[in-house]
C-alpha atoms as a printed R data frame, in Angstrom:
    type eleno elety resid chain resno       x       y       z
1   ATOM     1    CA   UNK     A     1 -27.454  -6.959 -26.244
2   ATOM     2    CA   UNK     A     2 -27.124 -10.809 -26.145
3   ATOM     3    CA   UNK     A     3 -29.598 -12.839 -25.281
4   ATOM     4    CA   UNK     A     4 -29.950 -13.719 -21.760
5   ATOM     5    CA   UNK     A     5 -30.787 -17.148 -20.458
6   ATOM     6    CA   UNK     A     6 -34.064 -18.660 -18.555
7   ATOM     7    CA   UNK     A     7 -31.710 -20.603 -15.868
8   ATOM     8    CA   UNK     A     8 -31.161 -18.112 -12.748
9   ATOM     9    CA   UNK     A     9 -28.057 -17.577 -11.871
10  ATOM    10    CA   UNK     A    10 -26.694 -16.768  -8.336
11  ATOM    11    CA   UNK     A    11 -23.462 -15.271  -6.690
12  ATOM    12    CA   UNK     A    12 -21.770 -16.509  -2.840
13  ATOM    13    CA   UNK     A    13 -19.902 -13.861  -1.203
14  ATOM    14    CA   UNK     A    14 -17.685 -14.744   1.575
15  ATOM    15    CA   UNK     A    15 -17.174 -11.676   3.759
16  ATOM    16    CA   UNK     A    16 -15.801 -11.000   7.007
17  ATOM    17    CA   UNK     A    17 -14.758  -7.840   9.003
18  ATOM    18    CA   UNK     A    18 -11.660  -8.209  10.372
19  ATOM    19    CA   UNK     A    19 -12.185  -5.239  12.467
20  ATOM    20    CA   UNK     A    20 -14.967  -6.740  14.621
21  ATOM    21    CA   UNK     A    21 -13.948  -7.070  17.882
22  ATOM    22    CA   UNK     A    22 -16.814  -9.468  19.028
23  ATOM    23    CA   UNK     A    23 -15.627 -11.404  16.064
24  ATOM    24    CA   UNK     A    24 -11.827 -11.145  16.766
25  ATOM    25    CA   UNK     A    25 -13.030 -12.148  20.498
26  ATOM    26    CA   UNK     A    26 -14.687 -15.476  19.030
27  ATOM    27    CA   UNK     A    27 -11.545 -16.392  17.253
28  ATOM    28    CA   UNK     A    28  -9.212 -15.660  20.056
29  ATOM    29    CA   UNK     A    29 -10.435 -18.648  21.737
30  ATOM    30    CA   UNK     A    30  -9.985 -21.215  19.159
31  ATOM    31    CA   UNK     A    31  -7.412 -19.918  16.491
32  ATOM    32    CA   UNK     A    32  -3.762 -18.245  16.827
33  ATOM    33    CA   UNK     A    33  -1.831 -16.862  13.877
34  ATOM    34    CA   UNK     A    34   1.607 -17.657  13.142
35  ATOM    35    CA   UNK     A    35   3.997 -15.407  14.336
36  ATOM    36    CA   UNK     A    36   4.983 -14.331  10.113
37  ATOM    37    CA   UNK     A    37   1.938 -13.674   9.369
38  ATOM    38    CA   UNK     A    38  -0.488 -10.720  10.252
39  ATOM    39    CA   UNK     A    39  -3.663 -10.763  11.289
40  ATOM    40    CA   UNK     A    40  -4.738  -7.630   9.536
41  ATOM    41    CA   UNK     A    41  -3.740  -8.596   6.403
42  ATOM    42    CA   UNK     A    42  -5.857 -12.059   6.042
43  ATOM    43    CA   UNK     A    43  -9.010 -10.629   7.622
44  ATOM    44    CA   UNK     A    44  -8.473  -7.015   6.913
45  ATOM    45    CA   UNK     A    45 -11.439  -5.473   4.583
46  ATOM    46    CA   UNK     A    46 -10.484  -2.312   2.948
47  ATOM    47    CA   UNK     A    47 -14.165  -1.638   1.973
48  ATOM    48    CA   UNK     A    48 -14.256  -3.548  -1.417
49  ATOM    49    CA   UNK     A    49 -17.344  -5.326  -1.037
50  ATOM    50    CA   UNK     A    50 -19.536  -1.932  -1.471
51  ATOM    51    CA   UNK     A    51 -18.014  -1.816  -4.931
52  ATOM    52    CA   UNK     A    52 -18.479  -5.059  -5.868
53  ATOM    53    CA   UNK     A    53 -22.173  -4.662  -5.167
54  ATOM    54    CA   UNK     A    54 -22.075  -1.401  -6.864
55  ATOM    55    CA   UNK     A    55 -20.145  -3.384 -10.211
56  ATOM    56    CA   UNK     A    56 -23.110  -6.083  -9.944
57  ATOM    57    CA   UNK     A    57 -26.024  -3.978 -10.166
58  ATOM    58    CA   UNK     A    58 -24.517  -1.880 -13.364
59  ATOM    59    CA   UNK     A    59 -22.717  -4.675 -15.016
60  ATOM    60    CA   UNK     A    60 -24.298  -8.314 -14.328
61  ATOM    61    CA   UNK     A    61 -27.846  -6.945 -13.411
62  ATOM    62    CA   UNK     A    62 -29.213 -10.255 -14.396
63  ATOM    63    CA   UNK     A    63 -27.809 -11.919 -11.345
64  ATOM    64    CA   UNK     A    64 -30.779 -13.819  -9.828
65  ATOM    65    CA   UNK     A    65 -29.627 -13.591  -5.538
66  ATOM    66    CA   UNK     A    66 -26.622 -12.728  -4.249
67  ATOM    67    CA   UNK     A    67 -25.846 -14.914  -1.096
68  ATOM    68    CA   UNK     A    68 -23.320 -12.774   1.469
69  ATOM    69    CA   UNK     A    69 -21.580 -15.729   3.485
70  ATOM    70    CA   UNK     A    70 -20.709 -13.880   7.330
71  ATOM    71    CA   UNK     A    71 -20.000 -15.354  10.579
72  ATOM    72    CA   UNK     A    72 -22.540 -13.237  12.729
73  ATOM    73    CA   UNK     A    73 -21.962 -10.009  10.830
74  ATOM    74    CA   UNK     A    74 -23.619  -7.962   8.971
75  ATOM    75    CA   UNK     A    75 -22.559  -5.000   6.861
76  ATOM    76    CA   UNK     A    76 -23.986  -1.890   8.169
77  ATOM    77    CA   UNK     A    77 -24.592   0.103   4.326
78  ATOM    78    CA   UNK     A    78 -26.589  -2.622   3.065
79  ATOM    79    CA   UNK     A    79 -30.317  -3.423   3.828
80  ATOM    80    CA   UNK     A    80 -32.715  -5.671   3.551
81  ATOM    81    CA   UNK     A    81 -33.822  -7.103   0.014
82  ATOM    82    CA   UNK     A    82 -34.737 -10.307  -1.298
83  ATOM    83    CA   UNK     A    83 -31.968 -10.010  -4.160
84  ATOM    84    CA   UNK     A    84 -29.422  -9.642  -1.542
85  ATOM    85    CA   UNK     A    85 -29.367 -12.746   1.141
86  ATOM    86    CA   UNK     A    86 -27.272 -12.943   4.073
87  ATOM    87    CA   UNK     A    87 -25.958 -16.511   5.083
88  ATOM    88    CA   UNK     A    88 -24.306 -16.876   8.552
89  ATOM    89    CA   UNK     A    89 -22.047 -19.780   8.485
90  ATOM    90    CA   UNK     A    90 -24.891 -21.989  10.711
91  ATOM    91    CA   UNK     A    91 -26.696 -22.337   8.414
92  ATOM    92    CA   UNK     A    92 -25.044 -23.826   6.032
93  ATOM    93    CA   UNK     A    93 -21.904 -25.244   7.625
94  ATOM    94    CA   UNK     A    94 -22.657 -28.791   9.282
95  ATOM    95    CA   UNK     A    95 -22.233 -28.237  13.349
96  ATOM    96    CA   UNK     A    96 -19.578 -30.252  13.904
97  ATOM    97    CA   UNK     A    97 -17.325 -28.052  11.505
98  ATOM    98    CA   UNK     A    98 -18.109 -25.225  13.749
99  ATOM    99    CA   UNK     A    99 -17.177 -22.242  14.149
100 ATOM   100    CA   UNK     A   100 -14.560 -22.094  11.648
101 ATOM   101    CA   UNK     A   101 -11.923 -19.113  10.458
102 ATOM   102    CA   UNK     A   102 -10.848 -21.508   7.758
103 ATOM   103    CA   UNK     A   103 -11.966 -19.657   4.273
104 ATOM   104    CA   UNK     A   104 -11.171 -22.958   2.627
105 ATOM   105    CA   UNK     A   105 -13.373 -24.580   5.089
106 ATOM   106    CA   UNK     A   106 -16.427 -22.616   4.355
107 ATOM   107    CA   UNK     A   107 -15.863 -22.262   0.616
108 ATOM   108    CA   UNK     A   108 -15.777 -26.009   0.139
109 ATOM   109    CA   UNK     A   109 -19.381 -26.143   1.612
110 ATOM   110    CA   UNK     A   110 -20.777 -23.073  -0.271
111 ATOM   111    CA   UNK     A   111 -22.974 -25.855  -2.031
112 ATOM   112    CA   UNK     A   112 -25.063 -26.278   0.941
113 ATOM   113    CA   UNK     A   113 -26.474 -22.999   1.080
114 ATOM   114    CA   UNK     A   114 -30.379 -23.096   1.268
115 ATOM   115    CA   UNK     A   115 -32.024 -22.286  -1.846
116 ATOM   116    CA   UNK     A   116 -28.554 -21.608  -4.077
117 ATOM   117    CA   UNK     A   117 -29.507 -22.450  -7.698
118 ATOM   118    CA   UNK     A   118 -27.805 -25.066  -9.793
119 ATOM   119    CA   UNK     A   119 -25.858 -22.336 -11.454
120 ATOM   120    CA   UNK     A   120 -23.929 -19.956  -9.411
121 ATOM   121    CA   UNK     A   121 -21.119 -18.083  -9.533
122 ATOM   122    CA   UNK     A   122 -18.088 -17.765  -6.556
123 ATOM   123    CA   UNK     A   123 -16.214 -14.384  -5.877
124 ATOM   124    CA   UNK     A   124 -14.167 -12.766  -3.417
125 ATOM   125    CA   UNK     A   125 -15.037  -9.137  -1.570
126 ATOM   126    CA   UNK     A   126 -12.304  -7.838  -3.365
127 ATOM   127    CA   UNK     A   127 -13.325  -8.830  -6.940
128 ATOM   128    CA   UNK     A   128 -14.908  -5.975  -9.536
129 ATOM   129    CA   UNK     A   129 -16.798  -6.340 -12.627
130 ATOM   130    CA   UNK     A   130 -15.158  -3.761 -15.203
131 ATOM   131    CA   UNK     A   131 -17.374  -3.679 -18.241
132 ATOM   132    CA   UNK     A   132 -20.676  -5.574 -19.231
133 ATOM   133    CA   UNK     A   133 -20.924  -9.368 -18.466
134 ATOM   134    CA   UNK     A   134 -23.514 -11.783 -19.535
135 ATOM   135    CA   UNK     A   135 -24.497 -15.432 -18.535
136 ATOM   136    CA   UNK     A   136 -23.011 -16.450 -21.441
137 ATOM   137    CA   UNK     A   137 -18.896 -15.575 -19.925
138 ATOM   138    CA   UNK     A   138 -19.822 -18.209 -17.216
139 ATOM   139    CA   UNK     A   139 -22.759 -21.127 -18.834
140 ATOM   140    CA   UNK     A   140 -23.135 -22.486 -21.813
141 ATOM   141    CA   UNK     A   141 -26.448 -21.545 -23.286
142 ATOM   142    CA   UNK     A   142 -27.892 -24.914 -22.316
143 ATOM   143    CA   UNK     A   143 -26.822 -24.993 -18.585
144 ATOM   144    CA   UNK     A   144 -24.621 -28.173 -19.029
145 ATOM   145    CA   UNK     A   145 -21.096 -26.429 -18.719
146 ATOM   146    CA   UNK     A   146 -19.680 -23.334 -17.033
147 ATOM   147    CA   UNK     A   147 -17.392 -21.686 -18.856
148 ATOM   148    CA   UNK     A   148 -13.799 -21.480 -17.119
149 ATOM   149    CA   UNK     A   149  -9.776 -21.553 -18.588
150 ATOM   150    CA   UNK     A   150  -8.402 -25.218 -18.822
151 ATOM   151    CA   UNK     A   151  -5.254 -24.919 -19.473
152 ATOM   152    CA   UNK     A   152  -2.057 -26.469 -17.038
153 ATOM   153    CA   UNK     A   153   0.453 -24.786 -15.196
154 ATOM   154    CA   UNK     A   154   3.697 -25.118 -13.192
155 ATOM   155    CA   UNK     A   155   3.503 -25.094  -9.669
156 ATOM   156    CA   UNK     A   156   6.161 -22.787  -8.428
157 ATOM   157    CA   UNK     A   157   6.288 -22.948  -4.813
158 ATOM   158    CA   UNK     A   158   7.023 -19.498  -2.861
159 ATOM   159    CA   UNK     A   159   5.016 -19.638  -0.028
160 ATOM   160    CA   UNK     A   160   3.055 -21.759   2.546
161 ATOM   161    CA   UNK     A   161  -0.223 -21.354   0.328
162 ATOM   162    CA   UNK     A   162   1.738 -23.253  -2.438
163 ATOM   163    CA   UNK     A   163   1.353 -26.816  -0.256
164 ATOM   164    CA   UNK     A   164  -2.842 -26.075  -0.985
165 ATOM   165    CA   UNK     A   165  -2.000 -26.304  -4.487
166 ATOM   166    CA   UNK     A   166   0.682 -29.554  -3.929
167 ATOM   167    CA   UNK     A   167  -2.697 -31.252  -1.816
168 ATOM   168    CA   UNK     A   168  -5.060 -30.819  -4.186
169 ATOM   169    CA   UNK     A   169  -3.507 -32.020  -7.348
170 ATOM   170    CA   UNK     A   170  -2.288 -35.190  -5.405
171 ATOM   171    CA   UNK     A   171  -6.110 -35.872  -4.612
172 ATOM   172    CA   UNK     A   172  -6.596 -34.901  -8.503
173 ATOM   173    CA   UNK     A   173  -3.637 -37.758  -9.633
174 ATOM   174    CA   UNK     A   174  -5.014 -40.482  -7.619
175 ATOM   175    CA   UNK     A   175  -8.261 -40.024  -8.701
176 ATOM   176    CA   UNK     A   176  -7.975 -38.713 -12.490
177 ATOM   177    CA   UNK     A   177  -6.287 -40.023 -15.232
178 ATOM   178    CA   UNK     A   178  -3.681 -37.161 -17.271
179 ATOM   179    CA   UNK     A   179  -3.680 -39.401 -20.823
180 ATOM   180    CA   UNK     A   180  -7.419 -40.003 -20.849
181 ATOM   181    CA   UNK     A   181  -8.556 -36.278 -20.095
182 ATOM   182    CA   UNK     A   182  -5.990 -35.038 -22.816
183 ATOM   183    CA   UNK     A   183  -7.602 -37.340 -25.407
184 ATOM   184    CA   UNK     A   184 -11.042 -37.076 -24.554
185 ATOM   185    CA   UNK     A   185 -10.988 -33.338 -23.990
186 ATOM   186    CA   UNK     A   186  -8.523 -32.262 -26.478
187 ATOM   187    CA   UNK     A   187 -10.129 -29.340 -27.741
188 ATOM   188    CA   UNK     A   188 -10.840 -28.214 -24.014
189 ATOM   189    CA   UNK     A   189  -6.818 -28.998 -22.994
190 ATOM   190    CA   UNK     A   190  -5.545 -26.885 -26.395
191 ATOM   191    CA   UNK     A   191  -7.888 -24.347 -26.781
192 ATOM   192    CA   UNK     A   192  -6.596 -21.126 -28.143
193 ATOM   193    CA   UNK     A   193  -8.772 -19.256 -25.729
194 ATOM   194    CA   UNK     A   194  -6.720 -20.034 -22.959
195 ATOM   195    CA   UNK     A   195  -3.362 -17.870 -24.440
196 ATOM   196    CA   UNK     A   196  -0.913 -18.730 -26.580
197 ATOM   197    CA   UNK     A   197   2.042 -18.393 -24.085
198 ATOM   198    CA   UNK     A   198   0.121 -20.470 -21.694
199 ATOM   199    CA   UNK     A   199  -1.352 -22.536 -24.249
200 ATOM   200    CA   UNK     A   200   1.937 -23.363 -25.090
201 ATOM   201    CA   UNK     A   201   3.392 -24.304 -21.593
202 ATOM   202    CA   UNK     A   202   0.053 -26.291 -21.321
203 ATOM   203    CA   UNK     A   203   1.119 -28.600 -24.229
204 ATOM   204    CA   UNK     A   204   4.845 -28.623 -23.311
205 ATOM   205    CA   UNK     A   205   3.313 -30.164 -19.636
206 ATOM   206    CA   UNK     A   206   1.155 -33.002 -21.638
207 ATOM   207    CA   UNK     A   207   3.968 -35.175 -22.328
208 ATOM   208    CA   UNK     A   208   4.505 -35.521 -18.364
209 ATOM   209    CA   UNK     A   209   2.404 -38.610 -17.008
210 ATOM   210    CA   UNK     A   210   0.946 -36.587 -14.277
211 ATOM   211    CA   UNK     A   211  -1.304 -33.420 -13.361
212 ATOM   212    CA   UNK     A   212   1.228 -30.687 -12.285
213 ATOM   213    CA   UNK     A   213  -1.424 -27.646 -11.878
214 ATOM   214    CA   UNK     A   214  -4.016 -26.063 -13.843
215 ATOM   215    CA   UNK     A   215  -3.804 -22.048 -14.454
216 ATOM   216    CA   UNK     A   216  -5.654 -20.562 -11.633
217 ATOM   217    CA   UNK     A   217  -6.890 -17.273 -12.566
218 ATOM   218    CA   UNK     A   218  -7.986 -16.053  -8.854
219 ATOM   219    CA   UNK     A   219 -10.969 -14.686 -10.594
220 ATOM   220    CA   UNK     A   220 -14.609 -15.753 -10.491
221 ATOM   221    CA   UNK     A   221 -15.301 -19.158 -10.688
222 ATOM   222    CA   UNK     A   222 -19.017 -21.034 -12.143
223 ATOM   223    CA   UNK     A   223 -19.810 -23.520 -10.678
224 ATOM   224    CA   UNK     A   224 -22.296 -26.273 -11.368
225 ATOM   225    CA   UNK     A   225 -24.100 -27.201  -7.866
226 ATOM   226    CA   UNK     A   226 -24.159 -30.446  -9.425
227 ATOM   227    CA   UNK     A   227 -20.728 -31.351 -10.188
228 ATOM   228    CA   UNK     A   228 -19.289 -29.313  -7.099
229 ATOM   229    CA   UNK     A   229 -21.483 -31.919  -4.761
230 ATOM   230    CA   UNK     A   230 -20.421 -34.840  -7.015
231 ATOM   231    CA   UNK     A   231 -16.372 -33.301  -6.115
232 ATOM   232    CA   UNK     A   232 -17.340 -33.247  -2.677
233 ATOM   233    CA   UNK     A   233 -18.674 -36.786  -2.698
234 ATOM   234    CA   UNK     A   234 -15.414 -37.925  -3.859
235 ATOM   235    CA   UNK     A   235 -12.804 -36.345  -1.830
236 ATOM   236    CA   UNK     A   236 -15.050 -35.525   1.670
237 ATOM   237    CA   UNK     A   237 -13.076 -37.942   3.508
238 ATOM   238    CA   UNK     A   238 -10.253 -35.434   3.152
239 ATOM   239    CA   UNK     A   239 -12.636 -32.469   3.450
240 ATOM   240    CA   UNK     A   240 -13.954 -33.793   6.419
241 ATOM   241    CA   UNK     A   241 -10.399 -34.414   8.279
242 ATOM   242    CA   UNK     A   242  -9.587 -30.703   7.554
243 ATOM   243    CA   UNK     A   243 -13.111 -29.413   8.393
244 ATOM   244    CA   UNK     A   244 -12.523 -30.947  11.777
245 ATOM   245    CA   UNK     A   245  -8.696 -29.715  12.854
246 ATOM   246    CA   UNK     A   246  -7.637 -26.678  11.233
247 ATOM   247    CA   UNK     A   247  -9.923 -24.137  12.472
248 ATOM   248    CA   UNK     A   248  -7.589 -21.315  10.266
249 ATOM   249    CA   UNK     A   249  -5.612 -22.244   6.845
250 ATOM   250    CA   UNK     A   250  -2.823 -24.557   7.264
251 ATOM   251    CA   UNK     A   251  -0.525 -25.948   4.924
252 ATOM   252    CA   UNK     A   252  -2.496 -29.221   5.218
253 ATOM   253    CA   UNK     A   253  -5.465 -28.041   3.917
254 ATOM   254    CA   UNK     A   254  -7.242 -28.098   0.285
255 ATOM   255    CA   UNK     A   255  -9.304 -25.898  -1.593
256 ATOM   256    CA   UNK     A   256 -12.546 -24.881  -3.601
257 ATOM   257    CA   UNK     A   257 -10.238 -25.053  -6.429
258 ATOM   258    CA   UNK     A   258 -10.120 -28.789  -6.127
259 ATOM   259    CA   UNK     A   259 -13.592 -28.738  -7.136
260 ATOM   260    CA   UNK     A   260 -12.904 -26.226 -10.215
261 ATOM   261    CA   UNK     A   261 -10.399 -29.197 -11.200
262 ATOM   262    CA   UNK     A   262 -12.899 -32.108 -10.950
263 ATOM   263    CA   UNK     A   263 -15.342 -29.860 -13.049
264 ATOM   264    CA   UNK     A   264 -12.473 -29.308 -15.949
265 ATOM   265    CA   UNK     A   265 -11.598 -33.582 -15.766
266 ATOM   266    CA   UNK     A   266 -15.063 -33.710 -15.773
267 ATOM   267    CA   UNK     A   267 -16.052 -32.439 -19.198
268 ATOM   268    CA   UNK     A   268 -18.170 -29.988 -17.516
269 ATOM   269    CA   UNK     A   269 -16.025 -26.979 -18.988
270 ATOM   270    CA   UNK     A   270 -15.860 -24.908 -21.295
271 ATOM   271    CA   UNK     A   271 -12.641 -22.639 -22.665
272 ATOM   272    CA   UNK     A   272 -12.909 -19.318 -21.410
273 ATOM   273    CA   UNK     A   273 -10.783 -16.307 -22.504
274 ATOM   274    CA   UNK     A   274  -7.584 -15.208 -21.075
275 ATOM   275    CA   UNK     A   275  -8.237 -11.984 -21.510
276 ATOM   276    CA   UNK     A   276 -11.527 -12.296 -19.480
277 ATOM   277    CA   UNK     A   277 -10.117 -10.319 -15.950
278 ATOM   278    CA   UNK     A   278  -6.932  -9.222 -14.659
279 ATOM   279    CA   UNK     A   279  -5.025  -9.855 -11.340
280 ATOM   280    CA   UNK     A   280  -3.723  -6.205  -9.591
281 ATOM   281    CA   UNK     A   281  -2.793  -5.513  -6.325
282 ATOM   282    CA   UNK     A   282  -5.108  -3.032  -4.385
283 ATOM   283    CA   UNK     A   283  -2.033  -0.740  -3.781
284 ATOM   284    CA   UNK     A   284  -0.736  -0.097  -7.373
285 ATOM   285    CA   UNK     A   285  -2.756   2.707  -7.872
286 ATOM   286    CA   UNK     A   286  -1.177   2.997 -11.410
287 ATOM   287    CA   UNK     A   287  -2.149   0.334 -12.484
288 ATOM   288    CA   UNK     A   288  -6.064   0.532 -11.354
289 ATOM   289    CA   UNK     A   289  -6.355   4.265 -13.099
290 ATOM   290    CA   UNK     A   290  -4.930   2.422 -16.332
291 ATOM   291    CA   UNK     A   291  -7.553  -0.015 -16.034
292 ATOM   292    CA   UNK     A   292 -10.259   2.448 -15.748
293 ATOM   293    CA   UNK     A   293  -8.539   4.448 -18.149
294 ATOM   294    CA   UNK     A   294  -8.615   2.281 -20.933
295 ATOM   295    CA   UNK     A   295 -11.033   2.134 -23.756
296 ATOM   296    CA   UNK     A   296 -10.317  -1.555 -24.472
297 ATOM   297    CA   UNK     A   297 -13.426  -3.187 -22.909
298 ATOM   298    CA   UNK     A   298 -12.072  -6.995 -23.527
299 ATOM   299    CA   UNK     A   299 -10.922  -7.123 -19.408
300 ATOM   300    CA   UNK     A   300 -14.394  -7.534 -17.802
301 ATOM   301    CA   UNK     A   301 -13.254  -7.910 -14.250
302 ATOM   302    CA   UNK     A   302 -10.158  -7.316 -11.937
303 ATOM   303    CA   UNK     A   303  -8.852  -8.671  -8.886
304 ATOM   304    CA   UNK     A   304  -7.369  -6.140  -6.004
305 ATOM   305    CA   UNK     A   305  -5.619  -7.994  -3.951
306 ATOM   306    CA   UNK     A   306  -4.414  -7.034  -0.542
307 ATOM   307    CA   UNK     A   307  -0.793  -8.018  -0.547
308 ATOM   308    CA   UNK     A   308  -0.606  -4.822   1.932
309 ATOM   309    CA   UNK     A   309   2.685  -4.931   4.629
310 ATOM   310    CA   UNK     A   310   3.692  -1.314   4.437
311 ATOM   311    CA   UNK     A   311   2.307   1.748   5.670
312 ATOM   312    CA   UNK     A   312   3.078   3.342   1.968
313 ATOM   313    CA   UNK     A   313   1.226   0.255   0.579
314 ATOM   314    CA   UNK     A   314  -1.665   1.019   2.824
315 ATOM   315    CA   UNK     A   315  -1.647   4.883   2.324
316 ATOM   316    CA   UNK     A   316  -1.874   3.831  -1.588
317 ATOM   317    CA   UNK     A   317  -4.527   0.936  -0.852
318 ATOM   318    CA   UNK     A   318  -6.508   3.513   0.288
319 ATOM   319    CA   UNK     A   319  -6.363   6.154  -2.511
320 ATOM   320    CA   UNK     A   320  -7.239   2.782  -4.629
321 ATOM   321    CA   UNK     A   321 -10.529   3.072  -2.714
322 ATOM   322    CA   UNK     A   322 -11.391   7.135  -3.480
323 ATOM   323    CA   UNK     A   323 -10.452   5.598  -7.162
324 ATOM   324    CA   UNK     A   324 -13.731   3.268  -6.668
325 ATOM   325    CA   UNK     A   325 -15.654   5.898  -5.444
326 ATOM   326    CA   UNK     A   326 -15.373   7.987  -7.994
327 ATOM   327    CA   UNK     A   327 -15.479   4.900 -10.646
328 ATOM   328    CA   UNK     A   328 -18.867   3.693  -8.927
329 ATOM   329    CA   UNK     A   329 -20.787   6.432  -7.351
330 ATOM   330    CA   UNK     A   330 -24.154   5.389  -7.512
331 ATOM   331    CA   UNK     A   331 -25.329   3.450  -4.858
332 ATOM   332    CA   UNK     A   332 -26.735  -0.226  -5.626
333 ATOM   333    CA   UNK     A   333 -29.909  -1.249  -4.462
334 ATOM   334    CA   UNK     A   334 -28.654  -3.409  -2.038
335 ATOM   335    CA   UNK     A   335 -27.363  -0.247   0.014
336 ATOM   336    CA   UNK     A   336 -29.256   1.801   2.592
């Protein structure tokens, strides 16, 4: 068993049900969707977060609190526990900001939640720890850097979530220079651990004069409450302007992963594993009874994501879910 560190760690949560109709009456009044895009699909909750809890307890049960981000919900299988804190958005969220449906929005001021720890650790509902983890996959044994891939990437635009990426590296370029960070943090920018293929495109990028992207994972990200305020310092001008006008995601906006980036310029990193999770989408139900399947125990976490627009996608979303059941049975002791 390794050794597990003095510093507590905690995990944020953003969660929302979708299905709420108080809640869907609350947005009504100050968001609309576009007419492309559905409403079930960016709120929708397919029941993940149970599982996630369930994948905490047996595989990270070192986790100091867990901190559930809602806006006036609660989920009705969990109850009450000091371990497991529920945050509504007003307490955290400055007033002004408020109410918000912008996930962006309330991720970016995850930091001010009362009594988070220094070191803490950000997933989404629909993230699942797969095999053992340990402080160690996301600190440094002395608290002083989370652990995280550095490697660049292309940005290949294919969507409207694409211009997030485009906004923050433009605040990352005027503020950071590409030619010091590659010489000061060499061994971060060439590390081995991040893949060899993407290692590769990583150093093929260097000779460009600017940032183009850095590989985001969509996994779970440390952060250092520290350096994420220290991000937020530097670019709230810009946070501020979106905290104020888009109430929902718009192609204006910027992201948590902005502060991820000024932790990697930062020093504050480092190399992680590729092999650390894996990205799947909640309906390939092939693919999730390979994962579970498999005696390989280098993947320590998985994403599901709901890329759901079918009825066939969401008949096989939901045999996904009796696949979780069955994976983690045992109730956590966060449920009722």
């Amino acid at each position: 068993m390794k050794q597990l560190t003095k510093m507590p760690i905690d995990i944020v949560i953003p969660w929302v049900d979708g299905s709420d109709l108080a809640w869907q009456q609350r947005r009504s009044q100050h968001v609309s969707l576009p007419e492309h895009e559905s409403a079930d699909q960016r709120y929708r909750d397919f029941g993940t977060l149970k599982y996630l809890l369930r994948s905490i307890a047996q595989y990270a049960p070192w986790v100091n609190k867990i901190y559930l981000v809602t806006d006036q919900q609660r989920p009705s299988f969990i109850k009450d526990s000091k371990r497991l804190v529920v945050v509504d958005h007003t307490s955290f969220i400055p007033n002004e900001y408020l109410p918000t449906y912008n996930s962006n929005v309330i991720e970016l001021h995850c930091w001010r939640i009362p009594g988070l720890n220094e070191h803490f650790i950000l997933l989404n509902d629909d993230f699942l720890f797969t095999n053992p983890v340990w402080p160690s996959d996301f600190f440094t044994a002395d608290g002083e850097k989370v652990v995280d891939m550095t490697s660049q990437f292309l940005l290949m635009p294919r969507d409207d979530f694409a211009h997030t990426a485009v906004n923050n590296m433009t605040l990352i370029n005027r503020e950071f220079s590409k030619r010091e960070w590659l010489f000061t943090n060499w061994t971060a920018a060439f590390s081995l651990r991040n893949g060899v293929r993407i290692g590769l495109l990583s150093s093929l990028l260097s000779i460009l004069p600017y940032f183009t992207r850095f590989y985001d994972h969509h996994l779970a990200i440390p952060f250092l409450k520290s350096s994420f305020m220290n991000g937020y310092s530097l670019y709230e001008r810009e946070v501020t302007k979106m905290a104020l006008t888009n109430k929902q995601r718009q192609v204006t906006d910027i992201s948590v992963w902005l502060m991820r980036y000024y932790q990697i310029l930062t020093g504050c990193v480092k190399p992680r594993s590729y092999k650390f999770g894996r990205y799947l989408e909640i309906q390939d139900v092939d693919a999730v009874k390979r994962l579970f399947r498999s005696r390989v125990k280098i993947t320590k976490m998985v994403v599901l994501n709901d890329t759901v627009t079918t009825l066939a996608q969401e008949t096989a979303a939901l045999a996904t879910m009796k696949i979780l059941e069955r994976r983690f049975a045992n109730k956590s002791n966060y449920e009722k």
